[in-house]
N, C-alpha and C positions, 0 to 999 in steps of 0.2 A: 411598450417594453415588457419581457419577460422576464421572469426571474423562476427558474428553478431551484428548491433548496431538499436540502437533504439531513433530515436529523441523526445524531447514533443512540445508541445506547445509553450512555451513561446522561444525554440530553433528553432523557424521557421515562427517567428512573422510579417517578417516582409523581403526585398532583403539582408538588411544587415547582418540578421542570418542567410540566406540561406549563403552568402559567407562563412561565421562561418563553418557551417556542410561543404560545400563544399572542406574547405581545412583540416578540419580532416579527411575526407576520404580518401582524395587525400594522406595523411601524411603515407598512410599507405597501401599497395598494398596485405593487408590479412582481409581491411575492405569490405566486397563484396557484401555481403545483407546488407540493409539501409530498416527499419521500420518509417515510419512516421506519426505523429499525423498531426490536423489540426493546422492552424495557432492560437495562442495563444493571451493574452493580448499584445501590443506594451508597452503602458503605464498603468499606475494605474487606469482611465476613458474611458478605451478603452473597448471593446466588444471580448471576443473570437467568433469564429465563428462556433464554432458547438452551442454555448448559443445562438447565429442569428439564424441558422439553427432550432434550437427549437423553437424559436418566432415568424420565419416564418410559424412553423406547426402551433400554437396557433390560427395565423391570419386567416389561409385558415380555420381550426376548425369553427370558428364562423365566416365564410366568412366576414372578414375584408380585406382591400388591405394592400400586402407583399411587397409592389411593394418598398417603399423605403429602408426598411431592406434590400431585395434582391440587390436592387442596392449597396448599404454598403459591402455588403461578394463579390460583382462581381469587386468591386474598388479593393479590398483588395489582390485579385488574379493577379488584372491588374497591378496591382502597381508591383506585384512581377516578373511578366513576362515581362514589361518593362525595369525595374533594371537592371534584370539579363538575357536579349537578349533571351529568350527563341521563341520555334517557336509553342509551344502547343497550340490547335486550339481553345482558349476558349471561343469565341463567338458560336461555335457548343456542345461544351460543356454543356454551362447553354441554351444554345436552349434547348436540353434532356431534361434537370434537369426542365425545366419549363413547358415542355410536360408531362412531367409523374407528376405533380403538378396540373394543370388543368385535369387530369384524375382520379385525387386521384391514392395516394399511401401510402406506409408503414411510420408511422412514421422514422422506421429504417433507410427505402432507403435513405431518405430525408439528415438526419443528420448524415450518412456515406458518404456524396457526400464531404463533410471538408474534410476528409481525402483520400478520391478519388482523388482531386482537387490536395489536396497538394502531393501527390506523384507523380502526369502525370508530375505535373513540378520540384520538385525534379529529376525525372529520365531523363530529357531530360537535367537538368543543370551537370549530374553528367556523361552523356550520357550511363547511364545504362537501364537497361529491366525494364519498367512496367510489372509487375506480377498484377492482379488484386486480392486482398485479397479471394473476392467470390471460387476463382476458385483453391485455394491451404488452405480453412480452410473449413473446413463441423461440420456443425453442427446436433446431430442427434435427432430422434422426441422429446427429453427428453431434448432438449433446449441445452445438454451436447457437447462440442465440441469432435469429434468422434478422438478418437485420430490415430488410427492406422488408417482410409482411410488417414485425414491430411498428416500425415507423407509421406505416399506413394506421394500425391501429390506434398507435398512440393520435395521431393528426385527427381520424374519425370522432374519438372519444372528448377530444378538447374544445373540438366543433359542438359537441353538445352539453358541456361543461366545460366552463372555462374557469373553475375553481377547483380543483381535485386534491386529493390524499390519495396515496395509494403503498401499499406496504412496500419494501425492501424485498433483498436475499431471493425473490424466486419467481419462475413465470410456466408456465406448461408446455408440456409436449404435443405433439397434432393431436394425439389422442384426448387430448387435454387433461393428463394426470398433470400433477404435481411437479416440479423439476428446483430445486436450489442451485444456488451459484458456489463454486465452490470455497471461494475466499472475499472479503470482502464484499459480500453480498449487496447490504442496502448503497455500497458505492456506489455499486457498478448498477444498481439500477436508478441511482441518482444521474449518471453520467447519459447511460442511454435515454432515458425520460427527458433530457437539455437536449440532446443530440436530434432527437427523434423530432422536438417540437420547435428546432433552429433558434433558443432559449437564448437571448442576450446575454447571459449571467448564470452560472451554476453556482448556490451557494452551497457549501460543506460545512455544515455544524457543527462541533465537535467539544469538547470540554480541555482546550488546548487555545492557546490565540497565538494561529498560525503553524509553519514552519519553522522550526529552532535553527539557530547556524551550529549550533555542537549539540553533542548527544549533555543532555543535564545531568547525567550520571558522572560525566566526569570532567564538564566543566559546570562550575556554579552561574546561575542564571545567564544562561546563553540568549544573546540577543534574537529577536524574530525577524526573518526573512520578510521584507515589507513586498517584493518583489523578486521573484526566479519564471526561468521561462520553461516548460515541458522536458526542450533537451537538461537542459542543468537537473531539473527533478529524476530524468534516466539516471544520470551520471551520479548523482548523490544516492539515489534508491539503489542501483546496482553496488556501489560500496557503504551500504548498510546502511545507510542513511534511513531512518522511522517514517517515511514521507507516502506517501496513497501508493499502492501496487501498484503496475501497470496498466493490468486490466479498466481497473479504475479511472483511469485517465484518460484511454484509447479514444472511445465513443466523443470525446467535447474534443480533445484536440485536434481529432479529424475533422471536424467544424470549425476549429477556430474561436472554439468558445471559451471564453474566459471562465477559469475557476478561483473561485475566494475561499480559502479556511477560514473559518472565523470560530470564536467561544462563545456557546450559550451562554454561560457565565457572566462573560463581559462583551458585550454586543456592543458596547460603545468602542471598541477596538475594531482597526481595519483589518486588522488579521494580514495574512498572506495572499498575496494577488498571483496569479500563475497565468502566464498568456504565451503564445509561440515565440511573440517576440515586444522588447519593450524602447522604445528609443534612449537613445545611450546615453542621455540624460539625467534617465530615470532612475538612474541605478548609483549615487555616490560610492558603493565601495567595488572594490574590483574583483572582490571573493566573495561570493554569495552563502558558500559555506564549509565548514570542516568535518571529515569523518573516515572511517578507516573499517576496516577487518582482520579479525586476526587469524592464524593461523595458516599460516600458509608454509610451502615447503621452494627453496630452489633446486631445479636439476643443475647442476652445471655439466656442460659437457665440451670436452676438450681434444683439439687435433690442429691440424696441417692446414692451411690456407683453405678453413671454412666456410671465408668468407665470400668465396669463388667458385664454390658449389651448389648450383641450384637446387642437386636431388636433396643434398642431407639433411637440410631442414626438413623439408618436404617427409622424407621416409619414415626422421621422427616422427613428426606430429600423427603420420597414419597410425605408428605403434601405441602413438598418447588413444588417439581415437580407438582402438581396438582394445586399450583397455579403461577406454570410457570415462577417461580424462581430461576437462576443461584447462586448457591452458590459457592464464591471466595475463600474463608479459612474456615478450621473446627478446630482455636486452640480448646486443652480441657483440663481437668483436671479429677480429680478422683470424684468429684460433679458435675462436670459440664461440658458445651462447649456453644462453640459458633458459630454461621453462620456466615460468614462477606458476604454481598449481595447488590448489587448497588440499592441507592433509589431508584432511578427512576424506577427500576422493581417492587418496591411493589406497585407503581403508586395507594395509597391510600386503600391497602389493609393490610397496618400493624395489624391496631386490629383485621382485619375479620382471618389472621394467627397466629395469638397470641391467640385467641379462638379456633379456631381449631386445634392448639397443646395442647392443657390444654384439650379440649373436648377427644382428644386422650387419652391423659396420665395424671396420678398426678403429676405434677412438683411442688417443694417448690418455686421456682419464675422466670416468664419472666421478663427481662427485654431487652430494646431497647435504644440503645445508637447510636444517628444521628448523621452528619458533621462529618464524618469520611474519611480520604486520604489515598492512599497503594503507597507507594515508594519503588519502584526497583534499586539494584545495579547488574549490569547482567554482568559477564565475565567468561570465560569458565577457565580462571585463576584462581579462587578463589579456586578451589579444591586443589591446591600445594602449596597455600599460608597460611601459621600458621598465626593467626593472624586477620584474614580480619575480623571475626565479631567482634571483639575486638576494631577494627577502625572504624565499621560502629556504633555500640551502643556508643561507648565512644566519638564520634563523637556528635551525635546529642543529649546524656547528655549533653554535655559539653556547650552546646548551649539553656540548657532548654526545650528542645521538648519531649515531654511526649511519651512515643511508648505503643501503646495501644494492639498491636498484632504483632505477628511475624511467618514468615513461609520461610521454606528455601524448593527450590526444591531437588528432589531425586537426581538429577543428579548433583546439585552445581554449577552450572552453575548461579543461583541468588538467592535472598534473599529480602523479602519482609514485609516491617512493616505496620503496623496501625496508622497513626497520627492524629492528631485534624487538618480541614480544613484548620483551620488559621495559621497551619504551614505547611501548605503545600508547597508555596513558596521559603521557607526559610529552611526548610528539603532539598530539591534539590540542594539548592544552598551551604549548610554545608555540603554534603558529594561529588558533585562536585568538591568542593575547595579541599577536605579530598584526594580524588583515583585519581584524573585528571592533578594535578601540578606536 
């Protein structure tokens, strides 16, 4: 069996979490590739070091001196290789790093050296193989990480080490510079690392245990997602849900690989299981989880037997598209429908679309209805369950919150209302309490 795992940030902040990672690996003689970010915040006022590593570019940019930032991220490493008796050569190290600095170089090079740094000494405390990222992830002219060279790489490189560390966040172009990922970096080279080497298990490390069912801001200690399956993780991630990008996820769900969040922290927790799919058993509650966004705006738009018109939806939506407008929901009726589309897309272009739907067509009335929230209940349970809209609507009745639109997906997997802003809060936290206890 394989296990690839993936550390972040704030799991390698500092000797004491290196010990953390060091004895979850050890815990387990099928953990064998090790993904690493750079070192993270220690405390609340502290500095990560790839944000250094950017401030360093800033300085050299408008030739200002880097020289005591630079001392900060080289303390930060010494600290580490102290602690932890390492023998990695880092005064030859940041010699490099300051040569190819006084020569100009990529911003990239620069702020992939965090996670250079923190694997050379990872690998040497865990006494496995640096793999250097550059050299098993190819990026092709179209910025796209190539996936089939990758894969051969990665496969070559395991064949000859079957114990590796290898940094996060970045891999090179043909020419072999430098290349970062743009979000989520040591994710998604966690993802494609499991991907590339058909990795039974992808672990995700993190200083969290798991996925939340509510955002903690505004419900008090939300329970963890023991199990959600890829589509529920879209459906939650696209309504704001804190949960892995997508990028991040692509690479193992196209294999079928299961992924585990788990807490450096507390390792003795299962953390969150995420798999394509989980038998129906497995799942006691029928809501996997709650979450919402706010700000959104209703178009309503009103006329004559709309309902019997194939062009006029159609016409709108091209004029939504021309002024580069995502629309969320199309309720409708037999007069009418509506757009539900986030404010801040119309970024002051309401009336200039409101006229040029009327310039299109005769409509009997627009109208624009603003401080609008969309709350999601998303569990791939709810399809077996008699009942569940029954719970969610009489729920937030019963509690006075007005539901101004409503939209269930095709596949049932969740369901989605319209509320007024100022219950936005307080929506989450009444159907939370309703599917979660």
């Amino acid at each position: 069996m394989l296990k690839v795992l993936k550390f972040g940030g704030s799991s390698l902040a500092d000797s004491g979490q290196f010990l953390k990672v060091k004895n979850i690996v050890e815990a387990d003689e099928d953990r064998r590739v090790v993904v690493v970010s750079a070192p993270g915040k220690r405390h609340d006022n502290d500095n990560k070091i790839t944000d250094l590593l950017y401030l360093c570019n800033a300085h050299l940019k408008y030739n200002a001196s880097y020289e005591d930032i630079f001392q900060m991220i080289q303390d930060r490493y010494q600290e580490i290789k102290e602690n932890c008796s390492l023998s990695v050569d880092l005064e030859a190290e940041f010699t490099e790093i300051r040569s190819h600095m006084r020569k100009g170089m990529s911003v990239d090079y620069l702020v992939s050296r965090g996670e250079y740094l923190n694997a050379k000494l990872m690998a040497d405390y865990l006494g496995y193989t640096f793999v250097d990222a550059k050299d098993v992830i190819r990026f092709g002219q179209n910025g796209k990480v190539d996936r089939k060279e990758t894969e051969a790489l990665f496969k070559a490189e395991f064949q000859k080490h079957d114990h590796i560390v290898l940094p996060g966040f970045y891999g090179a172009l043909p020419g072999g510079n430098i290349r970062t990922f743009s979000r989520g970096g040591s994710d998604v080279t966690g993802a494609i690392a499991a991907a590339s080497l058909d990795a039974d298990l992808y672990e995700n490390w993190t200083d969290v245990t798991g996925i939340l069912m509510a955002d903690p801001r505004i419900v008090e200690n939300p329970q963890t997602m023991a199990t959600v399956t890829y589509a529920e993780l879209r459906e939650l991630s696209y309504m704001g849900a804190s949960v892995l990008h997508e990028d991040t996820v692509f690479p193992v769900r196209r294999k079928n690989i299961p992924l585990n969040i788990r807490n450096v922290n507390q390792p003795e927790e299962a953390g969150t299981m995420i798999m394509e799919e989980f038998p129906r058993e497995d799942n006691p509650r029928y809501v996997t989880g709650v979450t919402g966004l706010r700000n959104y705006s209703i178009i309503n738009v009103y006329g004559t037997n709309m309902s019997k018109s194939t062009s006029t939806l159609r016409k709108v939506l091209e004029i939504c598209e021309d002024f580069q407008l995502s629309v969320e929901q199309i309720p409708s009726g037999t007069d009418s429908f509506s757009l539900v589309i986030r404010t801040e897309s119309l970024n002051g272009q309401k009336y200039e679309l409101i006229s040029a739907i009327k310039k299109e067509m005769d409509f009997l009335d627009i109208k624009v209805t603003e401080g609008i929230s969309l709350i999601a209940i998303v569990g791939r349970g709810m399809a077996y369950k008699v009942g569940i809209s029954s719970m969610f609507f009489g729920a937030l009745g019963e509690n006075n919150i007005n539901i101004r639109t409503i939209q269930q997906s095709s596949d049932e997997i969740s369901i989605i209302v319209g509320v007024h802003d100022e219950d936005f809060e307080k929506a989450i936290r009444v159907l939370y309490d309703r599917f979660a206890r």
